[in-house]
Each structure stands twice: as C-alpha cells, then as structure tokens.
C-alpha positions as a LaTeX table, in Angstrom:
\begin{tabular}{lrrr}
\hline
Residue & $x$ (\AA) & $y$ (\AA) & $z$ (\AA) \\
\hline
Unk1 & 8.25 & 5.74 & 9.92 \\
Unk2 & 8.48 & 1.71 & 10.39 \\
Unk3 & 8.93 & $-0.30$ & 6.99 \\
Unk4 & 7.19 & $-3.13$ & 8.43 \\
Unk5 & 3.51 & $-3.78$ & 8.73 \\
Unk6 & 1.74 & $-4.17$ & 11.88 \\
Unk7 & 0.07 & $-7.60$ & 12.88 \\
Unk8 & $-3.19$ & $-5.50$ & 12.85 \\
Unk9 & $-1.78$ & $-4.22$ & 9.30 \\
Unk10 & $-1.54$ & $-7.66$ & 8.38 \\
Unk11 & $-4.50$ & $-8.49$ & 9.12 \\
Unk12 & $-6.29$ & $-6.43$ & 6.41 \\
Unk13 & $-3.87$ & $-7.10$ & 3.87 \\
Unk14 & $-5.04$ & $-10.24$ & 4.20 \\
Unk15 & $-8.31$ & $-9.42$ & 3.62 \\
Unk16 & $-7.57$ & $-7.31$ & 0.08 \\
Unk17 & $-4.89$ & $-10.47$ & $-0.33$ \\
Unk18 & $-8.40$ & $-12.87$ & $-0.15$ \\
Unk19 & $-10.30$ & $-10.61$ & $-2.16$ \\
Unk20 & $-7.66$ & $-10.20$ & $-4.94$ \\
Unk21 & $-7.52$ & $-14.25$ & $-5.14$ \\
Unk22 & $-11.42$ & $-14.85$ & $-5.38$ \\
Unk23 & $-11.40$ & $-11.48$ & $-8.15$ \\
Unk24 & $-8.68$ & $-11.74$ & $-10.37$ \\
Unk25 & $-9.47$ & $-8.88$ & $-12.38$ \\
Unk26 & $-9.17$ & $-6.85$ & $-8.99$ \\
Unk27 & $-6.72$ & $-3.77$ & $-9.50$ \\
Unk28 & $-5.59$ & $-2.69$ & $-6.41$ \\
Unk29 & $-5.06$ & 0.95 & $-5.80$ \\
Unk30 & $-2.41$ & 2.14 & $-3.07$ \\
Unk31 & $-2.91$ & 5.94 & $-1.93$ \\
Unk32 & $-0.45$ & 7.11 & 0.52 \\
Unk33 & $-1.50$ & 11.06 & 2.37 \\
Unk34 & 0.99 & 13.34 & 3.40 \\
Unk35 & 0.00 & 16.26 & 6.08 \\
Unk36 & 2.58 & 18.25 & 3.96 \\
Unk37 & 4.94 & 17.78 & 0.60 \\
Unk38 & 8.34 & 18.50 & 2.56 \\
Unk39 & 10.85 & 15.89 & 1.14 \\
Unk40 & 10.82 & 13.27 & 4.58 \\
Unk41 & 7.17 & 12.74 & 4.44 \\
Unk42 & 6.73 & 12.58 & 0.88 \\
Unk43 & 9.98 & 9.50 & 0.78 \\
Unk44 & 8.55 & 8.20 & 4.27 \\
Unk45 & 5.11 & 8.18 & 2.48 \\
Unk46 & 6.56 & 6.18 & $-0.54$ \\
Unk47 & 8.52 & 3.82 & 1.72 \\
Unk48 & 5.30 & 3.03 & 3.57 \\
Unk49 & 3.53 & 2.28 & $-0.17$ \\
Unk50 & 6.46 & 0.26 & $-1.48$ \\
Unk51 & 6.49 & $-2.20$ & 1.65 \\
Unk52 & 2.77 & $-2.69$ & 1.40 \\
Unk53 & 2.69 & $-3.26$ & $-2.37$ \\
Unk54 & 5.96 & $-5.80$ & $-1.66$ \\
Unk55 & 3.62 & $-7.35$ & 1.35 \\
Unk56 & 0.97 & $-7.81$ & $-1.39$ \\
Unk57 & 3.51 & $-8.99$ & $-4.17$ \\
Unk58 & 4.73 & $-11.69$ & $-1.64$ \\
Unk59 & 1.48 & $-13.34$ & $-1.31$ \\
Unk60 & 0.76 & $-13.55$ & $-5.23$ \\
Unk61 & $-0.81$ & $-10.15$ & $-6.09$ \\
Unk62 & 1.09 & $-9.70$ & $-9.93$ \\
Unk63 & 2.79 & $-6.35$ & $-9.96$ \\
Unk64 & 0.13 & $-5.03$ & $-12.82$ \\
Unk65 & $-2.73$ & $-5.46$ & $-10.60$ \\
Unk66 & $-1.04$ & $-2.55$ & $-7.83$ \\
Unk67 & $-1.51$ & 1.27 & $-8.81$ \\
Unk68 & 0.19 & 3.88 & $-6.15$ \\
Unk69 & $-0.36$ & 7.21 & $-5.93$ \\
Unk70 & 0.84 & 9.88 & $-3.22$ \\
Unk71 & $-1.72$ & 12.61 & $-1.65$ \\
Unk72 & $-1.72$ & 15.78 & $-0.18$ \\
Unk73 & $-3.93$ & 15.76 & 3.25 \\
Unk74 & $-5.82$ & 18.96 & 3.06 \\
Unk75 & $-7.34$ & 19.87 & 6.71 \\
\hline
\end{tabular}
C-alpha cells in the first residue's frame, strides 16, 4: 500500500481542506475498511489514515478537528 496520496486523492482533500477553512467547527472523521483484520491490512489500513490526516494537518486542519477509526468490510 503507497503512503502517498494520489493527484486525484489530492484533489478531494482539497475539497474537505476548503470546507474545513470556510467551517471551523468542522470535525473531520477518517474511517479506514479492511476486507479482513489480519495484522498487514489492519497496519497498511492505519498507514493509509495517518498520511491522510498528516496531508490534512499540513494544510492547517488542527489535530483536534481529525477523528480515525478502522473498519471491518463485511461483504
């Protein structure tokens, strides 16, 4: 799994990034899925949340307005 975000990726960021600037009471929750709990996806799923919420920390987004949370994908 790549720890950097697409240009596409970007992109929306951007977007929450915007909408977190005009709404500053915006919380921001991040919710990584998993097809299954084995050990590589759940770290590779909390890699994947940790470089986004750093993305949004970058661009001014205070730590306390990021929640993350890890899922199960059920099929």
């Amino acid at each position: 799994m790549s720890k950097e975000i697409s240009i596409s990726e970007q992109a929306t960021l951007d977007v929450v990034v915007e909408l977190a600037k005009e709404y500053p009471r915006l919380k921001i929750k991040l919710t990584g899925y998993v097809d299954d709990l084995n050990k590589y996806n759940r770290v590779a799923t909390y890699q994947r949340i940790k470089t986004v919420q750093s993305y949004l920390l970058r661009q001014g987004i205070s730590f306390d307005r990021l929640a993350s949370v890890t899922k199960a994908r059920r099929d």
